[in-house]
N, C-alpha and C positions, 0 to 999 in steps of 0.2 A: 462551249465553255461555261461551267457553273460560274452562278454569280452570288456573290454575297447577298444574304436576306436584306432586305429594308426593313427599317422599321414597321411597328404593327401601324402605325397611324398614319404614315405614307401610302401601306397596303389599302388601308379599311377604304384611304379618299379614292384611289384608283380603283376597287371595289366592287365596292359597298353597293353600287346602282345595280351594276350586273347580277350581282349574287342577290339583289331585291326582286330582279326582273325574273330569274330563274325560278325563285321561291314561290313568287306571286303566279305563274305559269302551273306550278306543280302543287300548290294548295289553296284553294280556294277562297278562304277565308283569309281577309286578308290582316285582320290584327293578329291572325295565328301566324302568316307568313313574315311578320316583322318582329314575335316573339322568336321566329326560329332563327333571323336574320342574327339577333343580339345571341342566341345559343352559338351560332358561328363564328361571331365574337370572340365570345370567351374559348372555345375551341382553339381557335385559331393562336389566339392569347398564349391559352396551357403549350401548345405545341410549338411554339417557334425555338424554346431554348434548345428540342431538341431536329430542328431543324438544320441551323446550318448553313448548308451554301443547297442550291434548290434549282434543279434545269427548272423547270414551270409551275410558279408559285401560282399563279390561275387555273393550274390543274389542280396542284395540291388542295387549295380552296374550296373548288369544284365540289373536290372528292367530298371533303368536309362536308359541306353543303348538302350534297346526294346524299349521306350517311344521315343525317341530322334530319332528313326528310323520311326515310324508310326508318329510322327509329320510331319520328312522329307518327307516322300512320301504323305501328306497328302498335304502340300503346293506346292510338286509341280506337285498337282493334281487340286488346286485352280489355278496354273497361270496359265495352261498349258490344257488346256480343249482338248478334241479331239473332233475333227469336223469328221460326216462321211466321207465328201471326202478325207480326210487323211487314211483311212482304206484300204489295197488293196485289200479286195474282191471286194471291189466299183470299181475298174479299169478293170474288168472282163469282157469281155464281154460275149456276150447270146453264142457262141461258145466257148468257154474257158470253162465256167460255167459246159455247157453240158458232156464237156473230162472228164474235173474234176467228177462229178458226173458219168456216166459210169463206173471211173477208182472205184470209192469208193464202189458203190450200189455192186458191185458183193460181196465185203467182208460184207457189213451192211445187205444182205440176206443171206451168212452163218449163222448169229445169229438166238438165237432163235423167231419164228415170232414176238412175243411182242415188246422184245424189238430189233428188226431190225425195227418195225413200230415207233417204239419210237425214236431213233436216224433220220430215214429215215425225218420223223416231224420236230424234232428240225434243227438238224443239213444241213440236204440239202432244207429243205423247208422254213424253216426261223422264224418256228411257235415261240413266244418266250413259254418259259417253264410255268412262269406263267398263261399263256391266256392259256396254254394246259393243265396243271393242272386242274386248271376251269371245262373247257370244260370237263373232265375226270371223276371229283368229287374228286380227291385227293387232300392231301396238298402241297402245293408248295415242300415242304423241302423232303418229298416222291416220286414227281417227282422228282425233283434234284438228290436225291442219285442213282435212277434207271438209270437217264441219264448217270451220273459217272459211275458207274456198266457198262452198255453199251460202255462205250467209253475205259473203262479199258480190256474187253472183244475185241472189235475192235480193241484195240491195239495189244494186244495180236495175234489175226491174221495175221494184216500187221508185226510184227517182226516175226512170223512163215514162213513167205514167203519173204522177205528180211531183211537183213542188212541195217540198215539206220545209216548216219551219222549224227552227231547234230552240229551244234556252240554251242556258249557258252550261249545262251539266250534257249537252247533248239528248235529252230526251225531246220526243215531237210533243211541241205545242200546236200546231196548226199544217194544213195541208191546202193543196188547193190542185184541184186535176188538170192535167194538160188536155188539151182537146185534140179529140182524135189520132191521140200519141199511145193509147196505153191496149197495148195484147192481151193482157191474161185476165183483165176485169171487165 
């Protein structure tokens, strides 16, 4: 049974915490995620006249919320272009590249042949998935999963044989090897 909206300020108190906790979860920066909190706000604000009576006004919110986040990142993906020389694999050089590649090819040939030629393609050679789908005869999106597949598989290896530490954005700040745990290195 639908129920009458409540007021916005009965809403915001019942809330306001969740749709802070969701924000703060999905961007990072968190005076941005309290800027997007107050755009939900007013959102929420403009749309109740034409709300109503409402089965799940915490969905409705939600939605809000989710939209107000994919807009965010979508503008500051218009101002903000990346240029490849901002990339740091660009700053590698032909030595560096070669380590790198070494340290990895032992674990991406424990895999099973296919798909260690499959990551070996993408991943160290630069092939893009597309042009290699192509080339293969499959669909892009069946490439895709297989590379996934592959890289969730590779991972799995390098945590069988260390310990890695993450930051907060998930990239490895530190590692530490297990002892006498690791196959392919």
């Amino acid at each position: 049974m639908a129920q009458t909206t409540p007021g916005l300020e009965s809403i915001w108190s019942e809330y306001r915490a969740s749709l802070l906790a969701f924000l703060r979860s999905k961007v990072s920066n968190q005076d941005d995620a309290d800027d997007l909190l107050q755009e939900i706000l007013l959102k929420a604000h403009e749309g109740m006249s034409g709300l109503g009576k409402v089965e799940s006004l915490k969905a409705w919110l939600f939605q809000i919320a989710s939209n107000t986040i994919t807009d965010y990142y979508r503008s500051k993906g218009r101002h903000k272009p990346i240029h490849p020389d901002d990339l740091w694999y660009n700053e590698l050089d032909q030595d560096d590249q070669h380590v790198l590649e070494n340290c990895i090819a032992p674990f991406i040939n424990a895999l099973p042949a296919e798909m260690g030629e499959l990551l070996h393609k993408i991943d160290l050679q630069g092939v893009s998935q597309k042009s290699h789908a192509a080339e293969l005869g499959v669909s892009y999106s069946t490439l895709k999963s297989q590379v996934q597949a592959g890289r969730r598989q590779l991972r799995k290896l390098f945590e069988d044989c260390c310990n890695f530490s993450l930051d907060s954005k998930g990239n490895i700040v530190g590692y530490e090897r297990k002892k006498d745990n690791c196959g392919p290195c």
